[in-house]
Steps between C-alpha positions, in 0.01 A plus 500: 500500500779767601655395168272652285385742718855675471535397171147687413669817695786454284300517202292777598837663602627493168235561302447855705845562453465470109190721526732748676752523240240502231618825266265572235437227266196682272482799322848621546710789295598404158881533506602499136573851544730446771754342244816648643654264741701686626457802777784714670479558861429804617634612175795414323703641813893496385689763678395641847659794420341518152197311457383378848203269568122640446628802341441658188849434345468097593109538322634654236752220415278245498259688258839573278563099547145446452467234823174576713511656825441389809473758803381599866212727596424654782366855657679812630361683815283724269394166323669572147609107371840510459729212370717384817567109588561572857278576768819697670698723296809456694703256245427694235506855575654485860224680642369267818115558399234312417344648098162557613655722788617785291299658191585473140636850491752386806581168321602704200766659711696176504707289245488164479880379586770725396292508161309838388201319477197570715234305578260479195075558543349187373330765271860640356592092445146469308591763266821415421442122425187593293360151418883407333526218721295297738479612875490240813394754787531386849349635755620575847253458757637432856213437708154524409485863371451451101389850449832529219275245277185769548716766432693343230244318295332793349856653360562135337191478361583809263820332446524337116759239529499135617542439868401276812495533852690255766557536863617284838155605646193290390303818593584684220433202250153483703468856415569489134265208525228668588533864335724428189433149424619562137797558589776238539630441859772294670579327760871597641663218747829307627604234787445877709576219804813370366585882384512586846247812467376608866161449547230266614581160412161380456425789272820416283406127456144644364673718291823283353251222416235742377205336680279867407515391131102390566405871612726677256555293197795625339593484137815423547735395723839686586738326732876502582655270277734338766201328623365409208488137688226617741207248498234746509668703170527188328143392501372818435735455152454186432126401629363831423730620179511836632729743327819551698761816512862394688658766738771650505707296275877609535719306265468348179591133693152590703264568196656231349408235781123688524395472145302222539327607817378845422366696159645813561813621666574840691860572521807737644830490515550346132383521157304183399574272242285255298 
């Protein structure tokens, strides 16, 4: 009797867990259009004294190169989205503040590196890029306050060129689920455990294994492509055949060894070859 009682829990186990992972399987984003496989990180950063990540030199590169772009989103204090990877701006411009603590006009004041570069208005990067390539736009939500998707969505929606949104936080996928629904979303992730990142444990296993897929039902999947071996990435490929984007690929050795596991590759450090 216990046998199949725990093998019935088991099952049911399982089968929940598959449920969980579920991305979206009906009705998804035609990707034809989405034929270059290759996207630059943050730009085609080179130089940090020349062409530094998320800046308009490194964008303007990769549009010269004609890779698409992948880059970081996030609000200043007087909630202007401006293109900035980290929540801290201390690595980059040595300045020990948070983004959203000082307003765009203060953020212009500083470089990025010893570069003269500033930190670009997602607006500015729009305008530049003009449709010439295709955009991957993460968004950087820390918590629960995804007011930069509000306040962002309307200024893509005038924009003319190809793009799709991806984040770490299954809120803002919810949120492009619900108000922009024809627009292609992603869902960002990695072995955040095994990375190390502090934070709730609990929350990380959620999150590395993607067990919000039922609620948000991503297009695509993005993950780190060290741990391309995770379980729940795997099935999610393989059962499901969703589309897959690797991160951050840094050698030709590593793009090489993920070809097979992903469809499209974003990149720094080195110039792809087929």
């Amino acid at each position: 009797m216990w046998f199949y009682i725990t093998f019935a829990i088991i099952v049911l186990i399982l089968v929940l867990y598959l449920l969980a992972i579920m991305p979206k399987v009906r009705g998804r984003h035609d990707l034809t259009r989405w034929r270059r496989k290759y996207y630059a990180h943050r730009g085609l950063h080179q130089h940090q004294n020349e062409a530094p990540e998320n800046s308009m030199a490194a964008f303007s590169l990769a549009v010269s190169h004609k890779y698409g772009i992948e880059m970081d989103v996030q609000l200043s204090k007087d909630k202007i989205p401006v293109v900035f990877h980290d929540y801290n701006l201390k690595r980059v411009c040595g300045v020990d503040k948070k983004v959203r603590e000082l307003t765009f006009a203060e953020l212009q004041e500083l470089t990025l590196y010893q570069s003269k570069e500033r930190i670009p208005s997602l607006q500015s990067v729009l305008d530049m890029v003009n449709g010439q390539v295709p955009l991957i736009i993460e968004f950087k939500v820390e918590l629960h306050d995804t007011s930069v998707c509000s306040i962002t969505a309307p200024m893509l929606d005038r924009y003319n060129g190809l793009y799709c949104i991806e984040s770490f936080n299954p809120l803002v996928l919810f949120w492009y689920k619900k108000r922009r629904p024809e627009i292609m979303r992603g869902q960002l992730a990695s072995n955040l455990i095994k990375d190390k990142e502090v934070g709730s444990a609990i929350l990380y296993f959620i999150l590395q294994n993607m067990m919000l897929n039922f609620i948000t039902k991503p297009d695509f999947i993005s993950y780190n492509y060290i741990h391309r071996n995770m379980i729940s990435f795997k099935l999610c490929r393989n059962l499901y055949r969703i589309p897959a984007f690797a991160w951050t690929i840094k050698s030709q050795e590593g793009l090489n060894e993920s070809r097979n596991c992903f469809d499209y590759f974003i990149f720094d450090h080195f110039m792809p070859q087929e």
